[in-house]
C-alpha positions, 0 to 999 in steps of 0.5 A: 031319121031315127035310126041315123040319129042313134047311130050318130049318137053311139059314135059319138059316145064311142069316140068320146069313152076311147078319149077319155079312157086312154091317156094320149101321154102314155105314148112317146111319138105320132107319125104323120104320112106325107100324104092323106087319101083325100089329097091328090099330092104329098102335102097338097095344101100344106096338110100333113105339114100343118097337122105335124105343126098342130100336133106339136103344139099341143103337146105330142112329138111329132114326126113325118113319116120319112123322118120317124125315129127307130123307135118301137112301132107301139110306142107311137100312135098314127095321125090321119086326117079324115074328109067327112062327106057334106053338102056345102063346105069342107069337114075333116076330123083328125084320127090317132090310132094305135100300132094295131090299127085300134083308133085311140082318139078322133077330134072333134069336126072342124067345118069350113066354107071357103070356096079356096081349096088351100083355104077351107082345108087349112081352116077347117084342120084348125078347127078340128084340131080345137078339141085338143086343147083340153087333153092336156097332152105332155108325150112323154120321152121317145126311146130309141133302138139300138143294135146294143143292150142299152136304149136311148132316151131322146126328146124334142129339145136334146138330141145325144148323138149322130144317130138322133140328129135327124129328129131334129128341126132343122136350122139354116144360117145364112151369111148373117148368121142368122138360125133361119128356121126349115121348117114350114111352120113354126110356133112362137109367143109373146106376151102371153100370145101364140104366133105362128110362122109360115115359110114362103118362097121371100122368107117367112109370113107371121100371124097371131093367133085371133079369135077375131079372123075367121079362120083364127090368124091374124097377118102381122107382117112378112120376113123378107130374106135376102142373101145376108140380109133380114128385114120384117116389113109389118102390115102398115108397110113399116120396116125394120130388123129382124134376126133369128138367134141361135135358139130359133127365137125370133127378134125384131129392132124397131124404133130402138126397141126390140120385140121378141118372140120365143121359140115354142119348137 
């Protein structure tokens, strides 16, 4: 027992001097696989595509591996999400490491004991992902190869030419003309709160981000998409307009007043 204890405790302490003595801005992307080792799919529970979304959210760029830009390989750093053995529940830790396969940083446990798989994977991903919160994280400008003597420089926000396209989130209009987000999930705020938008087979789910539910998101209402028309129905049952302009910001008519929720992507 004592010896489990000391061991427990170095490796706390390492994970800790590895995080504090490596500034995760110094690097310019995170790769995510498609797949984790503890899932039997590609994105099973929606896992790898909530840990880009994370990722993302506080501060890094973030890009799925298929979609990882021509950039050099230590540049960037390499998500995995870990499943720690427990009794009861579920625990994941999420793991960056380095071009040399050094770990640079591991999050905090986040446990969950939904008996859902979908449910307790999601939240405790959440909640492993609370820890990094306080690293502050701005990644800093992705440079691209080229074939040329010159290197591009490419963000989140401006892509320059054809060969950056495709690290860019993508847009679906429809007949209305609305920007219909791709991707499956999206972060939004308003009034100085944090939304967060989830694709569904009608159209988009929103939730606030609450620390009163227990796996902190909280159902405001559905998006419902059909062909060329875009209605928000909220959890009451009322319904009302909704559009997504060209920037991807969402806004919903109601009662002759307009909501909106900026687009955080």
């Amino acid at each position: 027992m004592t010896r489990y204890l000391l061991l427990s405790i170095t490796l706390l302490l390492t994970s800790n001097a590895i995080s504090q003595n490596t500034n995760l801005s110094d690097y310019s992307y995170v790769v995510v696989p498609e797949q984790f080792d503890f899932l039997k799919g590609q994105d099973q529970f929606q896992i790898n595509s909530m840990t880009q979304f994370y990722l993302e959210k506080y501060g890094f760029n973030a890009y799925m591996a298929d979609s990882a830009p021509n950039a050099n390989r230590c540049d960037g750093l390499f998500a995995n999400v870990e499943e720690l053995n427990t009794i009861l529940g579920t625990k994941l830790q999420v793991v960056l490491k380095d071009c040399n396969d050094n770990e640079i940083y591991r999050s905090q446990e986040g446990k969950s004991k939904y008996k859902e798989f979908d449910k307790t994977y999601q939240d405790a991903l959440r909640k492993a992902f609370n820890s990094f919160k306080a690293l502050n994280v701005k990644q800093k400008e992705v440079v691209l190869l080229e074939n040329t003597t010159t290197n591009s420089i490419v963000t989140k926000e401006t892509k320059p030419n054809e060969e950056t396209a495709s690290l860019e989130k993508p847009k679906v209009s429809n007949a209305s003309g609305n920007s219909l987000p791709d991707a499956k999930f999206s972060n939004y705020s308003n009034s100085g709160k944090t939304y967060l938008l989830r694709k569904t087979t009608e159209g988009y789910s929103l939730y606030e981000e609450s620390a009163s539910t227990a796996d902190g998101l909280l159902l405001k209402g559905k998006i419902i998409v059909m062909d060329n028309v875009v209605k928000y129905m909220n959890t009451a049952g009322n319904v009302a307009d909704a559009i997504f302009d060209t920037s991807g910001n969402l806004i919903i008519k109601e009662n002759g007043a307009s909501t909106f929720y900026k687009s955080e992507d």
